[in-house]
C-alpha positions as semicolon CSV with decimal commas, in nm:
position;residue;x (nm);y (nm);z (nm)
1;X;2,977;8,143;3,789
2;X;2,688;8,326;3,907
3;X;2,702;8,159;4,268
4;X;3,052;8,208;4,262
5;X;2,999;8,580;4,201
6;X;2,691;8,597;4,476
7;X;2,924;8,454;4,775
8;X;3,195;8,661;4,676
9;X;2,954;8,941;4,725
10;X;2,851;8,812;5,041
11;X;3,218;8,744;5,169
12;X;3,261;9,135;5,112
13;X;3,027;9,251;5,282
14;X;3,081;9,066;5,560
15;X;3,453;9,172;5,587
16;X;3,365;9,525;5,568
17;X;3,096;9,424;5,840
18;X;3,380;9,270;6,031
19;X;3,630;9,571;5,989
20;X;3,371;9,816;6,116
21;X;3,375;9,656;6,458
22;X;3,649;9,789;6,695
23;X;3,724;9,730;7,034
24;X;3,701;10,031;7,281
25;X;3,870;10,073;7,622
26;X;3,698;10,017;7,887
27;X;3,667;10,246;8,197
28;X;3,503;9,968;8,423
29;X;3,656;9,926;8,787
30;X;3,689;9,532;8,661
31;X;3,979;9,659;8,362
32;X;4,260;9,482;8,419
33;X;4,473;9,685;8,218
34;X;4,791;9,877;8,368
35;X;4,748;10,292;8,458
36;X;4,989;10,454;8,263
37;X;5,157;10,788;8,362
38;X;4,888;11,041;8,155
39;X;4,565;10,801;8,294
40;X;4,360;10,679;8,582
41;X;4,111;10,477;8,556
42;X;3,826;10,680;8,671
43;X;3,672;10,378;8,913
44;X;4,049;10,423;9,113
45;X;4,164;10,263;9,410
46;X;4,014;9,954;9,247
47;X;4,019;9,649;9,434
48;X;4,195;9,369;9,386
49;X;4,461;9,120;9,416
50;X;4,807;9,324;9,427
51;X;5,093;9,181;9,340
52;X;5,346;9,543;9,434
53;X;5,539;9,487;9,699
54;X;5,591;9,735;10,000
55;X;5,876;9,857;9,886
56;X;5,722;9,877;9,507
57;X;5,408;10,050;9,643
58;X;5,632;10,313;9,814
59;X;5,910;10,385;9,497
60;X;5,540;10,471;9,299
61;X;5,422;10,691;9,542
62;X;5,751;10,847;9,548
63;X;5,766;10,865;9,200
64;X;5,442;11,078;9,168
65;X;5,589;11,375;9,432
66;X;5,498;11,214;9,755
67;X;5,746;11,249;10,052
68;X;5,754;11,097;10,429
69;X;5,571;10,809;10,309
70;X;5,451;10,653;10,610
71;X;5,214;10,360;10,750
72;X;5,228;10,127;10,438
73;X;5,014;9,890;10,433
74;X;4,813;9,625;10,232
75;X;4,459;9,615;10,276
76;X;4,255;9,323;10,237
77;X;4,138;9,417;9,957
78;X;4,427;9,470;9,809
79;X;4,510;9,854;9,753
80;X;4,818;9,983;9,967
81;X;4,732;10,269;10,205
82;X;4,979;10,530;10,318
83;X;5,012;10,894;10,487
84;X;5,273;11,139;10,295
85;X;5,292;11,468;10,254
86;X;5,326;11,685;9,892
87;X;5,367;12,023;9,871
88;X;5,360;12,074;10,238
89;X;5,009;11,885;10,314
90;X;4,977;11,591;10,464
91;X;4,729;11,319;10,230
92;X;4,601;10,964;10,246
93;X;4,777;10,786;9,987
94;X;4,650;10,505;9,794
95;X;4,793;10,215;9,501
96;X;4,571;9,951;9,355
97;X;4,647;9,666;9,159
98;X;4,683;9,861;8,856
99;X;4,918;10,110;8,942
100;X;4,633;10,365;9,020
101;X;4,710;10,631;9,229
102;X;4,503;10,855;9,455
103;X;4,546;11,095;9,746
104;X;4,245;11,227;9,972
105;X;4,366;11,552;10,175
106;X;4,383;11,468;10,598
């Protein structure tokens, strides 16, 4: 009974041990996961293999306020490039694997 009662002890503590360890998000340039409309990942354009197509890559860019999207294209390392204009300026547009978007002013 009593070693019954000392590895049930044990097995406690070692589920609350378990419990206690949760997984955080991480904010690496290597996280696969997905942007979603409120977030960026912070490392963004991140490179890698994109699987958007053109027309894909321009809908999103669209979708975020960007008009007279222009010179598409897929760079080798994956993140599509464009020109387009919002509010009246013109920007460098760019869409990584992840659905990241970012603009750098012309």
């Amino acid at each position: 009974m009593k070693r019954f009662i000392i590895a049930l002890g044990a097995l406690s503590i070692m589920s609350i041990a378990y419990a206690q360890d949760t997984t955080k998000p991480a904010t690496e340039a290597e996280t696969p996961a997905v942007a979603t409309p409120d977030t960026t990942n912070p490392a963004a354009p991140v490179p890698g293999e994109n699987s958007f197509t053109e027309a894909q890559a321009k809908g999103r860019m669209e979708e975020k306020g960007y008009s007279d999207v222009t010179a598409l294209a897929k760079g080798e390392d994956g993140i599509w490039t464009a020109s387009a204009m919002k509010s009246g300026k013109a920007y460098e547009v760019k869409l990584d694997f992840q659905g990241n978007i970012t603009e750098a002013a012309k």
